[in-house]
N, C-alpha and C positions, 0 to 999 in steps of 0.2 A: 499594581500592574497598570500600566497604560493602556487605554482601552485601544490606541488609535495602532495598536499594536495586534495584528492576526496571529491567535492561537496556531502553533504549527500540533498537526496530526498526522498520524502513521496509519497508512493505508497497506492490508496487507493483502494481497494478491499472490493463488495458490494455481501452480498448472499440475494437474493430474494428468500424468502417461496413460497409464491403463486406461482411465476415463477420456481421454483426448479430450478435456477440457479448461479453461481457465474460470479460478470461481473468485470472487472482490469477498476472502471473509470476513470485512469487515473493516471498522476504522476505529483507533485509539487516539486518547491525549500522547503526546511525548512521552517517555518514560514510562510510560505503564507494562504491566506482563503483556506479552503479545503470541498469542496462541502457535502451541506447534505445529507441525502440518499434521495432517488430517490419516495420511500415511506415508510410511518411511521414504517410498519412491518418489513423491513428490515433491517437487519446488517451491520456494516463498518470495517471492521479492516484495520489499518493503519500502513503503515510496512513502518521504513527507511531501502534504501536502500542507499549505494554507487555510483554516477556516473562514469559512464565510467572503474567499475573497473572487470577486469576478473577473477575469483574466481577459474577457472580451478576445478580442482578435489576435493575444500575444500565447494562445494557448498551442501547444506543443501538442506532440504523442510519441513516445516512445513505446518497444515490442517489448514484452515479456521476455527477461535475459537470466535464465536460469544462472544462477552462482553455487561454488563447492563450497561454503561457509557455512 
């Protein structure tokens, strides 16, 4: 593997209705299992990210967008 090469990782991010909350449970390598939600009602959205990489001033934000997937 080329090191000069950033691991990509799966961040996955749970919004709870009932709880009115957003929870980050966590982050995985690529391809790995990636946990189901926590309860039926709630949402996942699943964001690759970069390891280790510093985005400085070109960083973004997007809102939590519930999907029927």
């Amino acid at each position: 593997m080329n090191d000069n090469i950033p691991r990509i990782l799966i961040a996955v991010i749970e919004y709870s209705p009932s709880q009115q909350r957003v929870m980050v449970r966590g982050v995985w390598p690529k391809g790995a299992a990636l946990p189901d939600p926590l309860a039926p009602e709630n949402k996942q959205n699943r964001v690759s990210v970069f390891e280790g990489v510093d985005m400085k001033a070109n960083v973004g934000f997007a809102g939590l967008v519930p999907s029927t997937d």
